[in-house]
Each structure stands twice: as C-alpha cells, then as structure tokens.
C-alpha positions as CSV (number, residue, x, y, z in Angstrom):
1,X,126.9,107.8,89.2
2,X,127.9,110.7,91.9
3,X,127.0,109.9,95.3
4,X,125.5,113.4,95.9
5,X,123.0,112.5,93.2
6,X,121.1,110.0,95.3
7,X,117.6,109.5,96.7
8,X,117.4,107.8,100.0
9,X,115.2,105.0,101.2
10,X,115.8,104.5,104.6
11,X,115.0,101.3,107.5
12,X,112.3,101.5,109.9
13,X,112.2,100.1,113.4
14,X,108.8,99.3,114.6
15,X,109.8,100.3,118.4
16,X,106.1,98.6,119.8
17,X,103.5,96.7,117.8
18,X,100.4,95.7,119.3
19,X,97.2,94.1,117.0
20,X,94.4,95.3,118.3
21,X,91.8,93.8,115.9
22,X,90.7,93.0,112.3
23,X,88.5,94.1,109.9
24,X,86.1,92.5,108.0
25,X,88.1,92.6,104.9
26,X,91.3,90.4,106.8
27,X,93.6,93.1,107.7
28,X,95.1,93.7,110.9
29,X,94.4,96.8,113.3
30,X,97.7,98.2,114.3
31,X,99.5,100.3,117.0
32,X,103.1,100.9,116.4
33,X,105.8,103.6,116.6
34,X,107.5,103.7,113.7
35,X,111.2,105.4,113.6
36,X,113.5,105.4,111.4
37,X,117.5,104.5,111.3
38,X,120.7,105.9,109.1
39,X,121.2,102.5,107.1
40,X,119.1,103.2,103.9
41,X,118.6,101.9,100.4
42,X,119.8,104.4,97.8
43,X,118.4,105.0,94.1
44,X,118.8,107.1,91.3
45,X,116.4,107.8,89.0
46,X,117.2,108.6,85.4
47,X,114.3,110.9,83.5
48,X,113.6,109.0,79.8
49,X,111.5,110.8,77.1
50,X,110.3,107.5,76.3
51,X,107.0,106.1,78.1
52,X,108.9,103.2,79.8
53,X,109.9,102.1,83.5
54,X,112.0,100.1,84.0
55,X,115.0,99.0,86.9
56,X,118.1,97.2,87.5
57,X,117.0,95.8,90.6
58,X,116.4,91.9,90.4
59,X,115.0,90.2,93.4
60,X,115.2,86.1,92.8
61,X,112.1,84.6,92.4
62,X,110.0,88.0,91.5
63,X,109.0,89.4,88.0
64,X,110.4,93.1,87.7
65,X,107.3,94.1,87.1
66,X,106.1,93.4,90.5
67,X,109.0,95.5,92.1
68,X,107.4,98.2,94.1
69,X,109.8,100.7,92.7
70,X,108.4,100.0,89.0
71,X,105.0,99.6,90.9
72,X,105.0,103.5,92.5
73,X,106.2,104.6,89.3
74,X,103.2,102.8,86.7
75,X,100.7,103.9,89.7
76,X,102.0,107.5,89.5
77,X,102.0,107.6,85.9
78,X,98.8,106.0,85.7
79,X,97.3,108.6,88.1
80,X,98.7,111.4,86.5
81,X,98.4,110.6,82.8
82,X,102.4,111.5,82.7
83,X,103.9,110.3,79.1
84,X,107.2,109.8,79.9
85,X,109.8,107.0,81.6
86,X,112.2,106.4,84.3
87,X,114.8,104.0,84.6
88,X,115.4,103.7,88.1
89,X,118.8,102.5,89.9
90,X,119.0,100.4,93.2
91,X,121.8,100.2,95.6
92,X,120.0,97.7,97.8
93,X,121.6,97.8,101.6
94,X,119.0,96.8,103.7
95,X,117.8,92.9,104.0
96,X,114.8,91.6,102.6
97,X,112.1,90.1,104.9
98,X,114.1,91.6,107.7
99,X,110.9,93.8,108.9
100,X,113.0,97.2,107.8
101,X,110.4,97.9,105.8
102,X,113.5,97.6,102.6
103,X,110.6,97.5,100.0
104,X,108.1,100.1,101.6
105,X,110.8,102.7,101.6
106,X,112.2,102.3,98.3
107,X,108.4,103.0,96.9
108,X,107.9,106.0,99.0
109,X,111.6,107.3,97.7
110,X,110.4,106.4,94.2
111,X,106.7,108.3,94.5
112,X,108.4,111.3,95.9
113,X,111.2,111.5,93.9
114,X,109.4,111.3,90.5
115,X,107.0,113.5,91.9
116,X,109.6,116.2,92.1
117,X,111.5,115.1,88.9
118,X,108.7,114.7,86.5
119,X,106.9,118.0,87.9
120,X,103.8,116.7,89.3
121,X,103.1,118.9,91.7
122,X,101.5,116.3,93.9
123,X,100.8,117.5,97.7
124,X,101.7,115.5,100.4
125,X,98.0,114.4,101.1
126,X,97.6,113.1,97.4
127,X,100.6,110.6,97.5
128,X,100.4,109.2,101.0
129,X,96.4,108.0,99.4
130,X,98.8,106.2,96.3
131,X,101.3,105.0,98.9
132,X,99.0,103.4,101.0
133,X,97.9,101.2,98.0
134,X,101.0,99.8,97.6
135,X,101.8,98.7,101.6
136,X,100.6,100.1,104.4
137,X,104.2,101.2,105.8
138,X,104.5,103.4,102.9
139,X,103.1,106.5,104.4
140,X,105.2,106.9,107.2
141,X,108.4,107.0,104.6
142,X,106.5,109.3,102.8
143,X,105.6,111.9,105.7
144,X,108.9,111.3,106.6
145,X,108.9,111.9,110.7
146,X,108.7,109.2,113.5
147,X,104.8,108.2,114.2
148,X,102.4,106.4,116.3
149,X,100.3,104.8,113.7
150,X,96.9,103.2,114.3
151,X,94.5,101.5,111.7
152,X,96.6,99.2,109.6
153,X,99.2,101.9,109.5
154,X,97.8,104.9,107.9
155,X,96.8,107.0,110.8
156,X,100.0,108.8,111.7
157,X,100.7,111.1,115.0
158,X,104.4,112.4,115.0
159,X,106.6,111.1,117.8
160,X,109.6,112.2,118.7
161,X,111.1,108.8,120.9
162,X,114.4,108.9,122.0
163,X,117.2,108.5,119.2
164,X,119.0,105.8,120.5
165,X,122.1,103.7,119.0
166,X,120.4,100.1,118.3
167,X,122.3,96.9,117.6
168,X,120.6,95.3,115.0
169,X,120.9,91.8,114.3
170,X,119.7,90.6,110.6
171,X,119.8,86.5,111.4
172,X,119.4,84.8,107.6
173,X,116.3,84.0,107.5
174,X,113.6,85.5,105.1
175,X,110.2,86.1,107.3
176,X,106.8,86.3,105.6
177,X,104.7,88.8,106.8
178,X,101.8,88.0,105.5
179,X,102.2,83.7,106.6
180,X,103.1,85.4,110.3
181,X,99.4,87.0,110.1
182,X,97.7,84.5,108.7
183,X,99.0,82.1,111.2
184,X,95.9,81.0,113.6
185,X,98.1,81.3,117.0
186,X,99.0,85.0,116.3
187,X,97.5,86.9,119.1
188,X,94.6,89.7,117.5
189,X,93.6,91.1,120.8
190,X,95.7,93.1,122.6
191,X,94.1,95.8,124.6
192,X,94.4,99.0,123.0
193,X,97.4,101.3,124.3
194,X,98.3,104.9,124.3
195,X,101.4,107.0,123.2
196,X,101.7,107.8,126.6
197,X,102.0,104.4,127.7
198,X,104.9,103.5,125.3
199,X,106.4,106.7,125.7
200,X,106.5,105.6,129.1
201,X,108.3,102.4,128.1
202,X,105.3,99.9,128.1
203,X,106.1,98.1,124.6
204,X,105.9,94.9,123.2
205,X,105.6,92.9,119.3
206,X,102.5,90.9,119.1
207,X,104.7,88.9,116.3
208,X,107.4,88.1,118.4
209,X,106.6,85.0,120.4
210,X,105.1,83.4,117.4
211,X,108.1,84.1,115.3
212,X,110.7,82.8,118.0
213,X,108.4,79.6,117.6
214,X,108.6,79.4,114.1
215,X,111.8,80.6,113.6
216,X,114.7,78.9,116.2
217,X,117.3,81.1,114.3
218,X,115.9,84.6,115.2
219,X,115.1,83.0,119.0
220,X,118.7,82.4,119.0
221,X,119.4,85.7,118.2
222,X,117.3,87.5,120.2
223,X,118.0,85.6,123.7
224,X,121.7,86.2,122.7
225,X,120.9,89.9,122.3
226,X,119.0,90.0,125.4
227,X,121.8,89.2,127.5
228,X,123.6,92.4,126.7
229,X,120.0,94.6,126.7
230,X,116.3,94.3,126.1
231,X,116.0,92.4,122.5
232,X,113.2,93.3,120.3
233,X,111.9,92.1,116.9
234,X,111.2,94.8,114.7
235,X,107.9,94.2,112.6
236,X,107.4,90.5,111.9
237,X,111.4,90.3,111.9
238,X,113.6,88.7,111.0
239,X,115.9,91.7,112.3
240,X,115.6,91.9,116.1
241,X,117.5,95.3,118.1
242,X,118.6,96.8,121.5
243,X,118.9,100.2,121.8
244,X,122.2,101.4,123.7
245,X,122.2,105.4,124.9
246,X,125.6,105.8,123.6
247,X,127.4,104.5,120.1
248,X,130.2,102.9,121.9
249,X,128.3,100.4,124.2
250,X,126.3,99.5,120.7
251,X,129.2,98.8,119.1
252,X,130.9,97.4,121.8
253,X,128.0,94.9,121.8
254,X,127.8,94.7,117.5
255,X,131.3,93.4,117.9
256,X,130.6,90.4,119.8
257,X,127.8,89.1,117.9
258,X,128.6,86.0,115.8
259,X,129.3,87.1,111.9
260,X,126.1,84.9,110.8
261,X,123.8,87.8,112.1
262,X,125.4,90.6,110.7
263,X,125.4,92.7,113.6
264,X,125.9,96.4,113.3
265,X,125.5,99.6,115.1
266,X,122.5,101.8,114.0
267,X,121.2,105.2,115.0
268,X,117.3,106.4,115.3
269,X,116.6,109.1,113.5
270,X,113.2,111.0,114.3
271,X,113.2,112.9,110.9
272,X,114.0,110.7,107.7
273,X,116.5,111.6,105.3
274,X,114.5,111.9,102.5
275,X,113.2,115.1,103.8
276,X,116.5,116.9,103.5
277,X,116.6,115.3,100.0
278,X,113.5,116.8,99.0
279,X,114.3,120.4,100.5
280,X,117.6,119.8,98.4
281,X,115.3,119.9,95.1
C-alpha cells in the first residue's frame, strides 16, 4: 500500500451552529460554518471486475453493510447501473461520535473517488444530490471549500474564515447526534444570523449547553480548555477546540492537556484536500 496512493477524508469543525427551526418531517434547520482541518481519514480503493463491495473497516456494534463507505458505493452503483466492485481500505484517524464528521467524509471520499476510478463522469451537481442522502454533512466534503450552510446543511455559500491552529480535545465519550436532537430541552429557536455576523465573531453551538449537561466529561473538558482560550464544541461534540493564531501557542497549550483527551494541534484549512487529490487524477 504506497502512501501517495491514497484518497483523503478529512475532519470538519463546525465553527458556529445555530438551529433555527424544524420541518415538518423532524429535521433541524441549520446555520453553520463548516471548515475543515489537516487530520483526515485515508482510504484506498481497489477496482474489482467482480460486482461486489466490500471493506476492511469494522466498526463494533454495526453490520458492514451499514458502513457509509459500502453505502456511497451500492448508492453509486445503483444509480449508475455500474457492474463492477470495489474493495475499499480504511485507515481510520479521526474519532467516532466526536462531531468531525469521521463518517460523512469518508462517504464523500468514497462517491468521488469511484466516481473518477470507475469512469462515471458524474458532475459535481449530480453527486452532492446522492451525498445528501446519505448525511447531510456530506456535501460540504464533497464541494470541498469552507461554507456557510443553511437548511439542514445542503445550502452551501463558500467562506473563507480565518485558518487558525485549533487545539482539539477528543474526551472518550461517544455522543449521539441524533439522541442530542431529539432531546426536548435542545433549544430550536435561535434567531436567524448572517455570515456577516459570524464573520464578525458573533458564534455560538446550540448543542453545547445541553451536551455539557449530559455529558460531565466533555464539560470538563471544555472549562479546562477555556482557561487557555475560547472553548467550543464542534457539532454535537464530543470534540470541543480553541483556535490559537500561531502553531506554537496551540501546541503549547495541546501539551498541557491531560492524556485522556487526546489533545492535539490542528490547522483550518479553507480548501479540502481532497480537491488536490482529484486534480491529481
């Protein structure tokens, strides 16, 4: 397996997330800036003749068939009528349930890789639509620049925020996003915002009081963090940031951190790597 040979599937921050609403159907109107950071996942996809997809990737608990890598790649098949397989490789970095987005990105990597490796010929347009079925952060992996994102995350504006170093704290705890907005005491009301308002540093997580509440291990972590900076959860955590205008103060801080959060020192990155993979062919 050569390094060069790899897709990437890169972590998300959710810099600001406000929930402005709900639809009929039960999901949540958004406002969030998404941007991404250079810790990522990394697969490699192997091109069989056979009509089979299938992984290494084992997540406890979870049937392989409900991966979302083996998910994007049945749904692509399925709309394309392609006859032939993939067995697809996973060098999983980032943390499940950390609210990185982990899963998300590895199905946008997986959509737009076998896109270009099968020969689809897909357009951007047509596999944001099959992303979006699978999670609603999907399409900002797949359009692959920072965005303001409305809706339950498929309208997308590009931002360009500052790229900051972050210390990101992973506490170990698994968070589930979908009991955080089910949960009667989330608020579902915020008044709706502007990009010009968080790009002039108004921001805040809807999720976050609830999930210090519920979770006395990622309050912890983020009063600890906010000593040093202003602490943030990122999507319905459990990960929780800082961002630092230089690498050393971020590291500085990363080092202090007690070993049970796993703190490291991350940069934003506005553009994802996955677009450079993609000009790579």
């Amino acid at each position: 397996m050569l390094d060069s040979d790899y897709w990437p599937a890169p972590a998300k921050l959710n810099l600001t997330l406000r929930i402005v609403g709900r639809r009929p159907d039960g999901y949540h109107l958004l406002q969030t800036v998404f941007q991404f950071l250079d810790w990522e996942d990394r697969l490699w996809f192997d091109v069989l003749n056979e009509d089979v997809v299938s992984t290494d990737h084992r997540v406890p608990g979870m049937d392989t068939e409900q991966d979302l890598v083996v998910r994007a790649a049945r749904l692509l098949k399925a709309h394309t009528g392609f006859d032939r397989g993939v067995h697809i490789r996973v060098q999983k970095n980032l943390p499940s349930g950390g609210g990185l987005g982990g899963g998300s990105s590895d199905a946008a990597t997986t959509l737009a890789a076998l896109n270009r490796l099968w020969g689809l010929g897909l357009d951007d347009t047509s596999l944001i639509e099959l992303g979006l079925g699978l999670g609603a952060d999907v399409p900002v992996f797949l359009r692959g620049h920072a965005a303001w994102a409305e809706g339950v995350g498929e309208r997308l504006a590009e931002v360009d925020p500052p790229e900051l170093w972050y210390v990101l704290l992973s506490p170990p705890v698994h968070v589930s996003t979908g009991a955080v907005f089910a949960h009667p005491e989330l608020t579902r009301d915020s008044p709706i915002t502007t990009i010009a308002d968080f790009l002039a540093g108004r921001h805040q997580n809807d999720c976050a009081a609830l999930v210090r509440r519920e979770y006395p291990e990622i309050d912890h972590a983020m009063a600890w963090l906010g000593r040093h900076g202003e602490s943030r959860l990122t999507g319905t955590g459990a990960c929780v940031f800082a961002g630092f205008g230089e690498r050393a103060a971020a590291e500085a801080v990363a080092r202090q951190a007690p070993k049970v959060w796993n703190a490291r020192a991350v940069r934003g990155q506005n553009v994802s790597p996955l677009r450079a993979r993609l000009a790579r062919g």
